[in-house]
Backbone as CSV, one residue per row, in Angstrom:
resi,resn,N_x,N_y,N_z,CA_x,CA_y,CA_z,C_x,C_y,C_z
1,UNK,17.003,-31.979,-30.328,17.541,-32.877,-29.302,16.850,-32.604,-27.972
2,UNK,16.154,-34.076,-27.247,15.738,-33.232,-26.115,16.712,-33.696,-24.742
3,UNK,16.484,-32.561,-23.774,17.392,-32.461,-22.436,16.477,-32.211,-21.676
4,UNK,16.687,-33.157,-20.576,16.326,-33.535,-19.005,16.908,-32.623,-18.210
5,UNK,15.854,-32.377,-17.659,16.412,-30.946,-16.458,15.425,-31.474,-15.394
6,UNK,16.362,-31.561,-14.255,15.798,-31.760,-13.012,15.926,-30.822,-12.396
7,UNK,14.388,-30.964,-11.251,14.553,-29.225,-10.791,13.946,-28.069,-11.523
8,UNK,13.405,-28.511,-12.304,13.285,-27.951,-13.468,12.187,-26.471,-12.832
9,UNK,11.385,-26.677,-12.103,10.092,-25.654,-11.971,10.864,-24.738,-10.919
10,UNK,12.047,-24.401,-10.939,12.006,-22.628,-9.662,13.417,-23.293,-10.214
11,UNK,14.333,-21.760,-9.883,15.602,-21.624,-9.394,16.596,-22.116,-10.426
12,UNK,17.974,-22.955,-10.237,18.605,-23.225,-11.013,18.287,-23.636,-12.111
13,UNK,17.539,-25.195,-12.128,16.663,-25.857,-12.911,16.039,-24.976,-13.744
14,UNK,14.938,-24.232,-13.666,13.932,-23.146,-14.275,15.071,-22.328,-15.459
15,UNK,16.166,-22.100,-14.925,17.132,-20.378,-15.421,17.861,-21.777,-16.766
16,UNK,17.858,-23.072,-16.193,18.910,-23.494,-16.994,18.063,-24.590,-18.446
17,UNK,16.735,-24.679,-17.732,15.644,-25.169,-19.224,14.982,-24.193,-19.719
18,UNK,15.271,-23.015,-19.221,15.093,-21.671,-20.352,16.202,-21.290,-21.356
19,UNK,17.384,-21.492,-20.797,18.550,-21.217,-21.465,18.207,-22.410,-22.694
20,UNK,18.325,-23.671,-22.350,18.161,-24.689,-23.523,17.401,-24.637,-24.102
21,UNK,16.244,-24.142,-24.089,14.908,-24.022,-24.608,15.564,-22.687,-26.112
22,UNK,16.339,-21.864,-25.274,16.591,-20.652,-26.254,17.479,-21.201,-27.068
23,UNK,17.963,-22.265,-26.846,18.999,-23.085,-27.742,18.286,-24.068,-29.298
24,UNK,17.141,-24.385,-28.936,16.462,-25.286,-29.834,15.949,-26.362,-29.361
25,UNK,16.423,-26.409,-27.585,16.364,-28.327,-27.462,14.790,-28.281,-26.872
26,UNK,14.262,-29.403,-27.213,13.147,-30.107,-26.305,12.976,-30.445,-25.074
27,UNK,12.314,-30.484,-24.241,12.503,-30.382,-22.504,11.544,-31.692,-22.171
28,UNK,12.648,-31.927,-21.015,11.683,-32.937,-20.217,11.954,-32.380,-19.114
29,UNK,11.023,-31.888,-18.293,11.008,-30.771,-16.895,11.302,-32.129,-16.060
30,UNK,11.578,-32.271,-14.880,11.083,-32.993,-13.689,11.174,-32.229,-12.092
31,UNK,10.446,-33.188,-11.142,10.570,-32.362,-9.985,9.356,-32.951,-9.013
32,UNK,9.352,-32.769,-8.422,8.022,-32.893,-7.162,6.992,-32.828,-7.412
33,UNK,6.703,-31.713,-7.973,5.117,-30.949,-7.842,4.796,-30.409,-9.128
34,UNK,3.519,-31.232,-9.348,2.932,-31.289,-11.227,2.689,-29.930,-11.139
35,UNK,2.049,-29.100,-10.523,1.540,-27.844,-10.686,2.735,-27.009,-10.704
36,UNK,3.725,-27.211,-9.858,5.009,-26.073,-10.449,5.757,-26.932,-11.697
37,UNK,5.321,-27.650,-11.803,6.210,-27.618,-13.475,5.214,-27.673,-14.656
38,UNK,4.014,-27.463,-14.250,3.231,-27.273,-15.517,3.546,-25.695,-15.728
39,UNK,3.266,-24.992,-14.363,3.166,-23.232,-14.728,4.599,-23.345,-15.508
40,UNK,5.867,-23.669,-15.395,7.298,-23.468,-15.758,6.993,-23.964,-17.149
41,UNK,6.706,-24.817,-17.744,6.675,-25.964,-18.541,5.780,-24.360,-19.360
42,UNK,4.171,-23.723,-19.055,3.514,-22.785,-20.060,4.678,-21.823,-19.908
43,UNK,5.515,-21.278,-19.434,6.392,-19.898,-19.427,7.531,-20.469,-20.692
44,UNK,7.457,-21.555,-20.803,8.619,-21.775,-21.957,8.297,-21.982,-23.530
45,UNK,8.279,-21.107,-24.353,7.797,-20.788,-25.798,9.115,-21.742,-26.841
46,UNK,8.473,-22.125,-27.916,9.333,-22.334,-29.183,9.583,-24.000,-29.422
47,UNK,9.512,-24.871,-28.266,10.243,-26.033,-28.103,8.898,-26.615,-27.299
48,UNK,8.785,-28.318,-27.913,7.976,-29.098,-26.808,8.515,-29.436,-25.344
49,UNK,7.699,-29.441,-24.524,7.804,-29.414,-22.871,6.871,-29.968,-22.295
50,UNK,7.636,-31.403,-21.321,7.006,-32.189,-21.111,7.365,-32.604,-19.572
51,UNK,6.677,-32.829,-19.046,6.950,-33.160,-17.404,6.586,-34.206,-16.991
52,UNK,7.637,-34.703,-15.488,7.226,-35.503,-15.166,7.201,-35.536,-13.552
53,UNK,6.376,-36.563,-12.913,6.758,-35.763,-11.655,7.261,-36.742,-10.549
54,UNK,8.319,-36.577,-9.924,10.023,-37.554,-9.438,10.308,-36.850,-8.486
55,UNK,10.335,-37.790,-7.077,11.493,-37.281,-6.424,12.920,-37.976,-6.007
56,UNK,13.402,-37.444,-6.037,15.121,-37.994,-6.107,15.674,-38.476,-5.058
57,UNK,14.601,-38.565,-3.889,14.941,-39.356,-2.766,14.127,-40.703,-2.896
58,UNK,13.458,-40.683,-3.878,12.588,-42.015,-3.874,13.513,-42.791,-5.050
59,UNK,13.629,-44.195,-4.663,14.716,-45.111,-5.260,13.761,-45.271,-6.630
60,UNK,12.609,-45.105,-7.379,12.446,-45.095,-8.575,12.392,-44.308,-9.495
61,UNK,13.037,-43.243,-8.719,12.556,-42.144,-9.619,13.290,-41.962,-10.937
62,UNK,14.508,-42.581,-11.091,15.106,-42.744,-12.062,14.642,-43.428,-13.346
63,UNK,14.377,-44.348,-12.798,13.725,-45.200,-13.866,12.140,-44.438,-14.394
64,UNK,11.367,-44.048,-14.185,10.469,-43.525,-13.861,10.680,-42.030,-15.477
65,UNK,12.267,-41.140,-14.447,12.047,-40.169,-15.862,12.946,-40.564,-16.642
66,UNK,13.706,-41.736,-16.710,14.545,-41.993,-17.986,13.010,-42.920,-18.731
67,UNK,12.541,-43.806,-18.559,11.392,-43.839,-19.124,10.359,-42.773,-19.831
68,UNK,10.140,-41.775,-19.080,9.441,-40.822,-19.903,10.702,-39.793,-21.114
69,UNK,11.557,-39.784,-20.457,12.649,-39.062,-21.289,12.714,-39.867,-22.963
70,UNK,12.782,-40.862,-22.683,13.058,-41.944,-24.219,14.548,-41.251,-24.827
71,UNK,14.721,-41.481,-25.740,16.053,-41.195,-26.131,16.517,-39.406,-25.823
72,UNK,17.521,-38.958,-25.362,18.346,-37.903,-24.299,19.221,-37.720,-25.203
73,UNK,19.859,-36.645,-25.554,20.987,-36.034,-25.689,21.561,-35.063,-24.581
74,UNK,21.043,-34.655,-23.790,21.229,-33.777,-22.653,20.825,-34.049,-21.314
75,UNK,21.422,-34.293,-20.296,21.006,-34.704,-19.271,21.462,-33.886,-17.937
76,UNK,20.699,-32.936,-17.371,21.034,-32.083,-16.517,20.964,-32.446,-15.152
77,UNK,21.626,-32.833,-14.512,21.537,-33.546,-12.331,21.221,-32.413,-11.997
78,UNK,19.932,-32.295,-11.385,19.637,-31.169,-10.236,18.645,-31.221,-9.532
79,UNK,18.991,-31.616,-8.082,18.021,-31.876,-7.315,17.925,-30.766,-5.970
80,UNK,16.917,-30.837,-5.190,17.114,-29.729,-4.135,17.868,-30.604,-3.012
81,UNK,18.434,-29.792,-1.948,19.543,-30.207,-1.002,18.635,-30.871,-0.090
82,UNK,19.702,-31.639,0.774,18.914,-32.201,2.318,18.615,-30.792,3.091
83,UNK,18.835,-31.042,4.379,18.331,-30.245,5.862,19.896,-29.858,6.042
84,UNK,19.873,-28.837,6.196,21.487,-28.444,6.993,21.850,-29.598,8.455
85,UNK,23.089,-29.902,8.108,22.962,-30.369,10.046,25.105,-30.343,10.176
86,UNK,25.309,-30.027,11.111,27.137,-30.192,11.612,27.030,-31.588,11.481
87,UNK,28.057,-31.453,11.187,28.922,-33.354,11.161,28.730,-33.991,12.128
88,UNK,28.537,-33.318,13.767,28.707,-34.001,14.897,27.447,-34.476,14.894
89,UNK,26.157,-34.058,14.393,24.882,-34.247,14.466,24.250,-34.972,13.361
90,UNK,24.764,-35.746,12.648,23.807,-36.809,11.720,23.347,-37.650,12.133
91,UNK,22.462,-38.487,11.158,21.628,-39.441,12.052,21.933,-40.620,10.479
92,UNK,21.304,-41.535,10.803,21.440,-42.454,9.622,20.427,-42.408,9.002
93,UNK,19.160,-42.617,9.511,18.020,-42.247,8.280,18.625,-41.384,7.207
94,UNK,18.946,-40.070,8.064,18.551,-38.831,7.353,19.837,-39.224,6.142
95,UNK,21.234,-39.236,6.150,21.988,-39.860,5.785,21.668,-40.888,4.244
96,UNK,21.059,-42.023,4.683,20.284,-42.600,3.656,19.377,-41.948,2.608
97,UNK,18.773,-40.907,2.965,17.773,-40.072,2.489,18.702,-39.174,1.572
98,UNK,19.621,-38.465,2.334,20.435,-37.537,0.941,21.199,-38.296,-0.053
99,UNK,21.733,-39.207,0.523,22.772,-40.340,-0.581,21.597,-40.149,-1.519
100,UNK,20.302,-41.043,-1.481,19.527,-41.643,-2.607,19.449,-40.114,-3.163
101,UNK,19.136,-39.229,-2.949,18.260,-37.710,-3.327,19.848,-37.121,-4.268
102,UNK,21.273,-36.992,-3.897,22.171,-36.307,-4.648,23.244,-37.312,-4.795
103,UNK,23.176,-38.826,-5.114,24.010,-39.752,-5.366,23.218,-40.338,-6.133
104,UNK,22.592,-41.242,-5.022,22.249,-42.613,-6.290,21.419,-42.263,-7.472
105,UNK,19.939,-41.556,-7.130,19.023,-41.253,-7.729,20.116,-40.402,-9.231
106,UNK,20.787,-39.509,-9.429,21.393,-38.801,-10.191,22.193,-39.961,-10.954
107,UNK,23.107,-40.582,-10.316,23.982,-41.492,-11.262,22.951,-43.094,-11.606
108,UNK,22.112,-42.945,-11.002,20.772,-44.160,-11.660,20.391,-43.417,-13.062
109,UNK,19.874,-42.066,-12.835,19.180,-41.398,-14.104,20.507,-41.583,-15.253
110,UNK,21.448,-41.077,-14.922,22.565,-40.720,-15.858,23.192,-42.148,-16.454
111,UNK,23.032,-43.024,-15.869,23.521,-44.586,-16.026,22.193,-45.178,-17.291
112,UNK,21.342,-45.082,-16.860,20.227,-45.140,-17.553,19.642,-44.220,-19.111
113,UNK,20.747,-43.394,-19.324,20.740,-42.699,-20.281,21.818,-42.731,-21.430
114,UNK,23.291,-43.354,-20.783,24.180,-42.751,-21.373,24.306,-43.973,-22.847
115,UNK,23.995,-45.271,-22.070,24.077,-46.271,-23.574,23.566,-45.808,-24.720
116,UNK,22.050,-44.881,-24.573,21.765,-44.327,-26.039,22.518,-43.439,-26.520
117,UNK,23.023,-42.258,-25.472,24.027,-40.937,-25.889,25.462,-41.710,-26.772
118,UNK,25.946,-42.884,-26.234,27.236,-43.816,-26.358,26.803,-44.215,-27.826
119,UNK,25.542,-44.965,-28.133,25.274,-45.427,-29.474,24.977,-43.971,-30.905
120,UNK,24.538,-43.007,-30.343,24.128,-42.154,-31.295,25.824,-41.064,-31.035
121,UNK,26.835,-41.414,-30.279,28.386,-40.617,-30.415,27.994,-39.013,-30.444
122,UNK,27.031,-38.815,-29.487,26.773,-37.561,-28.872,26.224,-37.794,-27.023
123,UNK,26.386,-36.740,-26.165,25.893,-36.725,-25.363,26.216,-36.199,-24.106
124,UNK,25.370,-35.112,-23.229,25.897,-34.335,-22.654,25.026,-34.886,-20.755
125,UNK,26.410,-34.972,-20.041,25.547,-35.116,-19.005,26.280,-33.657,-17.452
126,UNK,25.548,-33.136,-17.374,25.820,-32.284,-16.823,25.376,-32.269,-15.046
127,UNK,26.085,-32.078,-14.351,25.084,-31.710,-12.946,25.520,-30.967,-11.953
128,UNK,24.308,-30.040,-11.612,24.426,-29.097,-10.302,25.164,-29.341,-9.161
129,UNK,26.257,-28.775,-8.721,26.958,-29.592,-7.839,26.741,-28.192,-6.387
130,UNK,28.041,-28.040,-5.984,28.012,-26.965,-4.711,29.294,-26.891,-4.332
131,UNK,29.354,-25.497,-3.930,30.730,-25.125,-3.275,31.103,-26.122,-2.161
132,UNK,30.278,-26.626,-1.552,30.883,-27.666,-0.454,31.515,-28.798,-0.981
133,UNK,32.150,-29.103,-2.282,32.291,-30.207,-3.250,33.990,-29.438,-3.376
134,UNK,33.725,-28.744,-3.253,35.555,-27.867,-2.970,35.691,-27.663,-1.578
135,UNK,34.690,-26.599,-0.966,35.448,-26.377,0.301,34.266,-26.681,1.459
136,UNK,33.943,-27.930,1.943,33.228,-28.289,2.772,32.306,-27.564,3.715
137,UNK,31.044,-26.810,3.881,30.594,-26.044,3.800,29.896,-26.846,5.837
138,UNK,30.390,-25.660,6.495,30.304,-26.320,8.256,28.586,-27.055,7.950
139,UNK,27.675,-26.420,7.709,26.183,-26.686,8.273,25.510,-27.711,7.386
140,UNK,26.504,-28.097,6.300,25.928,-29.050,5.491,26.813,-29.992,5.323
141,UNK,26.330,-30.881,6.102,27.240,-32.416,6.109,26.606,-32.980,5.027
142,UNK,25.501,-33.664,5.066,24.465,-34.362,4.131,25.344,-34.186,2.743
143,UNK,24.897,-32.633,2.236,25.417,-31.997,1.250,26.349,-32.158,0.240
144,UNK,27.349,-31.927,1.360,28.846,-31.944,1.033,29.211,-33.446,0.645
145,UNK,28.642,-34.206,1.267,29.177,-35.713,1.045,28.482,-36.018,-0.018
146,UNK,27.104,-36.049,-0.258,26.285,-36.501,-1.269,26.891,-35.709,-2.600
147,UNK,27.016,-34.823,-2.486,27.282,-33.784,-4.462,29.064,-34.324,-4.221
148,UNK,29.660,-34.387,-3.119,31.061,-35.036,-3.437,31.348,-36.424,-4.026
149,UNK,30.340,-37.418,-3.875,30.362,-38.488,-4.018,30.194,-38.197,-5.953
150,UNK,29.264,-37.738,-5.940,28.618,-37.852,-7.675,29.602,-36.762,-8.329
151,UNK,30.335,-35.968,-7.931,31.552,-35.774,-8.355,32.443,-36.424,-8.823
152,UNK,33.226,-37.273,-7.609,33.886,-38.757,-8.261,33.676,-39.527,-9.290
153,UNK,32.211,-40.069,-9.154,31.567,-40.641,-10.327,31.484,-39.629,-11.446
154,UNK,31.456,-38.426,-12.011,31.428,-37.850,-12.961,32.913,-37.749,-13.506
155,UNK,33.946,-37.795,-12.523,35.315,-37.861,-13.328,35.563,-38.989,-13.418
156,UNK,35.322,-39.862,-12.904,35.194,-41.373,-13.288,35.156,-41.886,-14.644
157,UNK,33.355,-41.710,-14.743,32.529,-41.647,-15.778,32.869,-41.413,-16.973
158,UNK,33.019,-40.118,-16.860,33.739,-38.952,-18.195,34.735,-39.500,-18.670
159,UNK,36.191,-40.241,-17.936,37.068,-40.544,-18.826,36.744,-41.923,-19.573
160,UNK,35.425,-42.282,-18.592,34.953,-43.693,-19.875,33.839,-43.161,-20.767
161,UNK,33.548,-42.669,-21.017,33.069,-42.404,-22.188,32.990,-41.493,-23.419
162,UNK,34.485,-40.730,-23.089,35.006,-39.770,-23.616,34.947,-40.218,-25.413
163,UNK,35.375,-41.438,-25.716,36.221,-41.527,-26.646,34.402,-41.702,-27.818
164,UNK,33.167,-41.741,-26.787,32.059,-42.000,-27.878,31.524,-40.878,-27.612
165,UNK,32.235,-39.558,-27.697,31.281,-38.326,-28.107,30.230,-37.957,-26.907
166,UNK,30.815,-38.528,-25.897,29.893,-38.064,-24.524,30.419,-37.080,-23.502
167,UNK,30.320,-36.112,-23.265,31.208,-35.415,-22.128,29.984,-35.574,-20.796
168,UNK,30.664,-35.350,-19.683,30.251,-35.741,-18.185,31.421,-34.287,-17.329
169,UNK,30.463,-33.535,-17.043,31.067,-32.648,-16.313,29.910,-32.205,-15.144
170,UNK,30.735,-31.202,-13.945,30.029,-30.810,-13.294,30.376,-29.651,-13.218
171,UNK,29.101,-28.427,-12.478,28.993,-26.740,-12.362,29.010,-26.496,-10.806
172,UNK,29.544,-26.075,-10.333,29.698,-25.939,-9.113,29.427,-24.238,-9.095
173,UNK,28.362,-24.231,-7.903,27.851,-22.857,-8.187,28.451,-22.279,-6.785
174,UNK,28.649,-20.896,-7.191,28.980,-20.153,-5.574,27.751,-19.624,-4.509
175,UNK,27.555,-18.386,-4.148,26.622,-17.786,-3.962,25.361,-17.694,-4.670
176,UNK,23.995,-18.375,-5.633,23.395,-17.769,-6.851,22.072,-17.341,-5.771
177,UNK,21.568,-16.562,-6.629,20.496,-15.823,-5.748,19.158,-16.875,-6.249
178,UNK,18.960,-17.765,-5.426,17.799,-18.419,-5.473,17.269,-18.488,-4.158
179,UNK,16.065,-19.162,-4.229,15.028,-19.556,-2.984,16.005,-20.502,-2.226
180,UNK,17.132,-21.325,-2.557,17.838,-22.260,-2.122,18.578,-21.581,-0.971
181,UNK,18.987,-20.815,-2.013,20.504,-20.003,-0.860,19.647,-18.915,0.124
182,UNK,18.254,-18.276,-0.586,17.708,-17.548,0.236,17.458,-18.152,1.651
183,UNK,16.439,-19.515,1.353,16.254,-20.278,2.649,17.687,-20.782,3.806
184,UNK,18.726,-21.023,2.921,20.151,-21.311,3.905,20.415,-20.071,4.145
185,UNK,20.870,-18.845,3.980,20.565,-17.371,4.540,19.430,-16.947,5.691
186,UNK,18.439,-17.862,5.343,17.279,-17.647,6.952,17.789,-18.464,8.021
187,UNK,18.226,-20.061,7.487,18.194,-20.373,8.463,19.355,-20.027,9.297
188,UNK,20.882,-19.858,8.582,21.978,-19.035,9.426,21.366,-17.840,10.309
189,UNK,20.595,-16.657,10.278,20.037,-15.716,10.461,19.647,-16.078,12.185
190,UNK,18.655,-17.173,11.754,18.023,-17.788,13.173,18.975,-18.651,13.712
191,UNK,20.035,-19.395,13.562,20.960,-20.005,14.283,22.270,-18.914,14.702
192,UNK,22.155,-17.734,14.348,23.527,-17.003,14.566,22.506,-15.819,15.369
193,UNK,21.084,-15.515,15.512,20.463,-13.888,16.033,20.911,-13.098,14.778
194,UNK,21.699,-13.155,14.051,21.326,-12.085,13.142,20.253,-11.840,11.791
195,UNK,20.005,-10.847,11.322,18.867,-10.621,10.292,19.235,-11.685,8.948
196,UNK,18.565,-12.223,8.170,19.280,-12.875,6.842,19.347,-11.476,6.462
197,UNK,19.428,-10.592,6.264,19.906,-8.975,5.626,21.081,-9.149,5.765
198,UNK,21.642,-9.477,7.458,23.249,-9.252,7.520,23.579,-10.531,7.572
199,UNK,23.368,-11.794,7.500,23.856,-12.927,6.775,24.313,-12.902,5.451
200,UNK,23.298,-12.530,4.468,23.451,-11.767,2.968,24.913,-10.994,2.653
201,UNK,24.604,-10.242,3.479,25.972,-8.874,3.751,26.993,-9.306,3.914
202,UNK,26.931,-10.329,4.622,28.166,-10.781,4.989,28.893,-11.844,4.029
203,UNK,27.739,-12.812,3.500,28.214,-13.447,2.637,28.714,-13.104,1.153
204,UNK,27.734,-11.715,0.875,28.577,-11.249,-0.236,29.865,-10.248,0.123
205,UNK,30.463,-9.885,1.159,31.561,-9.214,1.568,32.897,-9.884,1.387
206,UNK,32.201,-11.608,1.154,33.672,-12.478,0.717,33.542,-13.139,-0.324
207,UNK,32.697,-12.485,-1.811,32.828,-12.526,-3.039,33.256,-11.384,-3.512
208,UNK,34.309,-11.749,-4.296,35.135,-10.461,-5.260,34.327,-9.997,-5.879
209,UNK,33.255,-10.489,-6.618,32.309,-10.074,-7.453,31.403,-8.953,-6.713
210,UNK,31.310,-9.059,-5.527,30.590,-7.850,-5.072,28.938,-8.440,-4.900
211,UNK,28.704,-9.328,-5.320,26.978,-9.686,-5.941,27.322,-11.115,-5.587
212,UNK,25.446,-12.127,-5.101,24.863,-13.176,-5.053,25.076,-13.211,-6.918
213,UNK,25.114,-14.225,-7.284,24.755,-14.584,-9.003,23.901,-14.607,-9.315
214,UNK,23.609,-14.430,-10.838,22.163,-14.659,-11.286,21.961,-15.605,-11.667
215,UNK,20.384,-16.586,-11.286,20.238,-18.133,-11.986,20.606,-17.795,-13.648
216,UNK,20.738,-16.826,-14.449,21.016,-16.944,-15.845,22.432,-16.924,-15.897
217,UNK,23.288,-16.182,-15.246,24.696,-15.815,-15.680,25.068,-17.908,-15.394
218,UNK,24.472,-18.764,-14.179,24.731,-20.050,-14.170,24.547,-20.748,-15.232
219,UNK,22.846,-20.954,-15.566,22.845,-21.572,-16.885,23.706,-21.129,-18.013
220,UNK,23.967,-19.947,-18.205,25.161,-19.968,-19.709,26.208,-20.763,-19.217
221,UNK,26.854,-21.422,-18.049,27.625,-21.984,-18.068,26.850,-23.151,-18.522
222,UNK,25.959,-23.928,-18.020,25.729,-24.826,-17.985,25.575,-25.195,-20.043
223,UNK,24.636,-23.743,-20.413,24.693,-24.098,-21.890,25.676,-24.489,-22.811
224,UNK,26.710,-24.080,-22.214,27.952,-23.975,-22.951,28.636,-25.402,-22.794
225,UNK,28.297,-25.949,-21.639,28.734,-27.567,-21.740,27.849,-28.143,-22.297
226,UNK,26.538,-27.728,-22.317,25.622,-28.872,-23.301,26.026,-28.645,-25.066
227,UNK,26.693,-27.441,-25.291,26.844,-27.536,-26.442,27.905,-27.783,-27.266
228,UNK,27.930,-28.391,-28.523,29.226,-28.656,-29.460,30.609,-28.483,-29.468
229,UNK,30.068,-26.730,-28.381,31.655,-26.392,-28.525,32.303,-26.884,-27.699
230,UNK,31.327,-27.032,-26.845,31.882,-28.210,-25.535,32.952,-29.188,-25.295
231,UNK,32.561,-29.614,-26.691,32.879,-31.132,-26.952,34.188,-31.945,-27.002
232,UNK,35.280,-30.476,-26.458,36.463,-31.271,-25.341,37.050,-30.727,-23.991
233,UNK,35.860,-30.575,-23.674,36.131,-30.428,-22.129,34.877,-31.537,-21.222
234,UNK,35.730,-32.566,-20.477,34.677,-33.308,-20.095,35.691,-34.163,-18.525
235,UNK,34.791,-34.473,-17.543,35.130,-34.873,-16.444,35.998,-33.959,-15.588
236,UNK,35.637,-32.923,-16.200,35.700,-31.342,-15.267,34.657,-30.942,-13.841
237,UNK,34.840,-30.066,-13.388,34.208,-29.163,-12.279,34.885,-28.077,-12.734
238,UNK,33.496,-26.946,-13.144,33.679,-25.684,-13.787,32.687,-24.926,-12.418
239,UNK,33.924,-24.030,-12.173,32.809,-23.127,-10.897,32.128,-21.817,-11.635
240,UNK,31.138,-21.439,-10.831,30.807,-20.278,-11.377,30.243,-19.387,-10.030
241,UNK,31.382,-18.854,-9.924,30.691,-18.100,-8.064,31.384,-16.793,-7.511
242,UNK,31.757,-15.904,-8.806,32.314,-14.768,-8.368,33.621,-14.742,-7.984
243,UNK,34.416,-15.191,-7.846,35.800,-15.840,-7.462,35.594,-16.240,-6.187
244,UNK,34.610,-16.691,-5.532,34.407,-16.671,-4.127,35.390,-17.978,-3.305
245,UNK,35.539,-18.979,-4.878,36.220,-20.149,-4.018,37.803,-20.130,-3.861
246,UNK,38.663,-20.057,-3.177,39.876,-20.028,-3.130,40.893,-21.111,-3.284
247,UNK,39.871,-22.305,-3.397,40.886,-23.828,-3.309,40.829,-23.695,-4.854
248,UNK,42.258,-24.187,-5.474,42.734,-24.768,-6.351,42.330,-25.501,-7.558
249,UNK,41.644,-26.625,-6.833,40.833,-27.772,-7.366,39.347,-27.724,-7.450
């Protein structure tokens, strides 16, 4: 069976089409830049791997890798974030730019996939979401609204297409130690005078876990919804972040 992983060349993406790869499935990488997903694409043994190259702020990109994808059983949302900015400070371009990049572009790909998953009464659509999707995160407006929006639509979604063997869930990650969270750790660093050392410090001082996550301990979540056993839990948000989040929901 093959699965679409966006994002695919560094970080979440990378930890979570290795995990599937160790599963049996076939890969369709996507992402920006042909040269980081070819090197990602040779690091992955056993399974064909195939790339394409999309960005998720551009309104075709959907069409573009559901076209190269051809028939999907697995469909992973993961794109990289906007620009940090406070609520008081958006602009509308920029605005327009994250909607298409962690809304439309994601529920275009996933819309565009699910009639075959619906006809063959299998099908997994999964996507990278963010703690700001629970507890609104100050420096990322963009963010928070865009992965909240495709939230909605995934519990939406999920209870329509439950009944043909499709689940639609989302992973909401806490702290994970990537280039992502590294770079939002610099830039707090330089907006607060302190080192990202004691940004770091500080941010893991209010995870129970003690530790940033590892991109692998994420993907086993993520594997575990792409797989069988899965197959009644759907139009969920499953966190995985050390107990770091305290809301409820």
């Amino acid at each position: 069976m093959k699965a679409v992983v966006g994002g695919g060349a560094s970080g979440l993406g990378f930890a979570i089409a290795e995990k599937l790869a160790a599963e049996g499935h076939d890969l369709l990488l996507w992402g920006r830049d042909q040269q980081r997903l070819r090197r990602a694409a040779d690091k992955i043994r056993g399974v064909t791997v195939d790339t394409v190259v999309a960005d998720a702020s551009d309104p075709g990109a959907a069409q573009r890798i559901a076209e190269a994808a051809g028939p999907a059983g697995i469909c992973v949302l993961n794109a990289g974030g906007p620009p940090p900015a406070p609520a008081d400070r958006t602009d509308p371009d920029t605005w327009r730019t994250a909607l298409q990049l962690l809304t439309v572009t994601p529920i275009d790909l996933a819309t565009r996939l699910l009639p075959g998953m619906r006809e063959r009464g299998f099908g997994r659509i999964i996507a990278v979401l963010s703690s700001g999707v629970r507890e609104p995160l100050p420096e990322l407006s963009y963010s928070n609204a865009g992965r909240a929006a495709l939230a909605t639509w995934l519990k939406t979604v999920g209870r329509l297409v439950a009944a043909d063997g499709v689940t639609v869930n989302g992973v909401v990650p806490g702290r994970i130690d990537t280039e992502r969270v590294a770079a939002l750790d610099r830039g707090a660093a330089e907006r607060t005078g302190r080192s990202a050392a004691e940004v770091k410090a500080a941010s893991i001082s209010s995870i129970p876990a003690g530790r940033y996550g590892r991109p692998e301990e994420f993907a086993a979540v993520v594997g575990f919804l792409a797989s069988p056993a899965a197959s009644y839990v759907t139009a969920s948000l499953l966190s995985c972040d050390g107990g770091m989040m305290r809301s409820l929901t």
